[in-house]
C-alpha positions in Angstrom: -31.9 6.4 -13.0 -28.1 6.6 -14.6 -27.1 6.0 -18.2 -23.4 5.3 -18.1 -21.2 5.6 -21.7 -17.3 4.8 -21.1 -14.9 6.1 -23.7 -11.2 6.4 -23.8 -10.1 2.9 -24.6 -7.4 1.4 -26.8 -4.3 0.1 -28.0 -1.1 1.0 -25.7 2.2 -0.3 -25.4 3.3 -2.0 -21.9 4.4 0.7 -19.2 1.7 3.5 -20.8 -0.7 5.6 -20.2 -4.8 6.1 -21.3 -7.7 8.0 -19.6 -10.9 6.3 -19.0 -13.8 8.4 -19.1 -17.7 7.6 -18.1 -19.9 9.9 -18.6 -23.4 9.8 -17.0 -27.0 11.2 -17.7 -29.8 11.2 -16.0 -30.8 12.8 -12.5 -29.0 11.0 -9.8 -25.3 10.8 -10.6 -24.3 13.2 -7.8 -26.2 10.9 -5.6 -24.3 7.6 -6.9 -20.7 5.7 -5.6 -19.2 4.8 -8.5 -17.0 1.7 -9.6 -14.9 0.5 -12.3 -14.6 -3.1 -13.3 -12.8 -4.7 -16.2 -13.4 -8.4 -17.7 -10.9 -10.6 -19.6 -12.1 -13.3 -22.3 -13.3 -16.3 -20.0 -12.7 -14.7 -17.0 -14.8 -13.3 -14.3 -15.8 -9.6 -14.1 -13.3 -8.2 -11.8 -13.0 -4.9 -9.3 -10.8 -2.1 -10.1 -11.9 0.9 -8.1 -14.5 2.5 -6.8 -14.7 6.2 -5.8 -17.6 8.0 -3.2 -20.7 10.4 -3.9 -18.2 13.3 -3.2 -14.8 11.5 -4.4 -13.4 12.0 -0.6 -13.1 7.8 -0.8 -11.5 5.5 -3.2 -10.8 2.0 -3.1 -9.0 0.5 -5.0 -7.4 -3.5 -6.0 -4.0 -4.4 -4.9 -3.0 -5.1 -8.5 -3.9 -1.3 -9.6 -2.8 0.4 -6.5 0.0 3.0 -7.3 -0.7 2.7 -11.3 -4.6 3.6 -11.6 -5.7 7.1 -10.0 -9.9 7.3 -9.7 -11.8 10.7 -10.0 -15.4 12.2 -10.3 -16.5 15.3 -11.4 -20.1 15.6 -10.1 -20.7 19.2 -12.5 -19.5 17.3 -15.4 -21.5 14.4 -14.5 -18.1 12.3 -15.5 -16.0 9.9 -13.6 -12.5 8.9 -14.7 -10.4 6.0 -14.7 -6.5 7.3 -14.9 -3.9 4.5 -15.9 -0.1 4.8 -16.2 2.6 1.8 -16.5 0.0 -0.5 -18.0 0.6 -4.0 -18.2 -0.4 -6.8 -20.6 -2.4 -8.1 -17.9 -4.6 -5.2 -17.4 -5.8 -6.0 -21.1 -10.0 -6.4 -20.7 -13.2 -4.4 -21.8 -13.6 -1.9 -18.7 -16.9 -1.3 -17.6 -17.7 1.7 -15.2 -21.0 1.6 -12.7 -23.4 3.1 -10.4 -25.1 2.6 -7.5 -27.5 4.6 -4.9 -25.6 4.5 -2.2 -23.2 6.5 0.0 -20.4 3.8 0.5 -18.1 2.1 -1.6 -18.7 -1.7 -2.6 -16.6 -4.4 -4.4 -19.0 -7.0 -5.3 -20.8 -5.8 -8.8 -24.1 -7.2 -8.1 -24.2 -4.1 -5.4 -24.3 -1.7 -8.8 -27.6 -1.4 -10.8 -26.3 0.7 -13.6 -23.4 -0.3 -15.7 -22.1 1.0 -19.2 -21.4 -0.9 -22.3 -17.5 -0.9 -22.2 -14.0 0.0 -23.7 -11.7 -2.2 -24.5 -8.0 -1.4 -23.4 -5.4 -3.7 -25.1 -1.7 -3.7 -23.4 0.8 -4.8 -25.8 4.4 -6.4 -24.9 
């Protein structure tokens, strides 16, 4: 089992930076891929990256690729979401998650554990 709390949300300005941070109890996170997902008002929960047990892999969505760097650091029991040149449109509640498994997945049904969420607002 994985308890997941993201922190390190907020108010930025367009082309800006914040650090995402979800930290996880419990006694399998060295033994969970890890994603991040973010959701608009109305709009569908969406994939933004996903990392491997070791971190060797990441995957990533075209819109983030080259702005959003994901890490893991399995003695901290922490994964991190990295964000520079931020754009209005990246404005959502990010969510990070967890699931048993070796291999990366884009489809959040594929993730049993999931954190509350952080908001990240992009102004113009």
């Amino acid at each position: 089992q994985v308890q997941l709390v993201e922190a390190g949300g907020g108010l930025v300005q367009a082309g800006g930076s914040l650090r995402l941070s979800c930290s996880a109890s419990g006694r399998t996170f060295s033994s969970s891929a890890m994603g991040w997902f973010r959701q608009a008002p109305g709009k569908e929960r969406e994939f933004v990256a996903a990392i491997s047990r070791g971190g060797s892999l990441t995957d990533y969505t075209d819109s983030v690729k080259g702005r959003f760097t994901m890490s893991r650091d399995n003695a901290k029991n922490t994964v991190y979401l990295q964000m520079n040149s931020l754009k209005p449109e990246d404005t959502a509640v990010y969510y990070c998650a967890a699931r048993s498994s070796f291999s990366l997945s884009r489809w959040y049904l594929d993730y049993a554990y999931w954190g509350q969420g952080t908001q990240v607002t992009v102004s113009s």
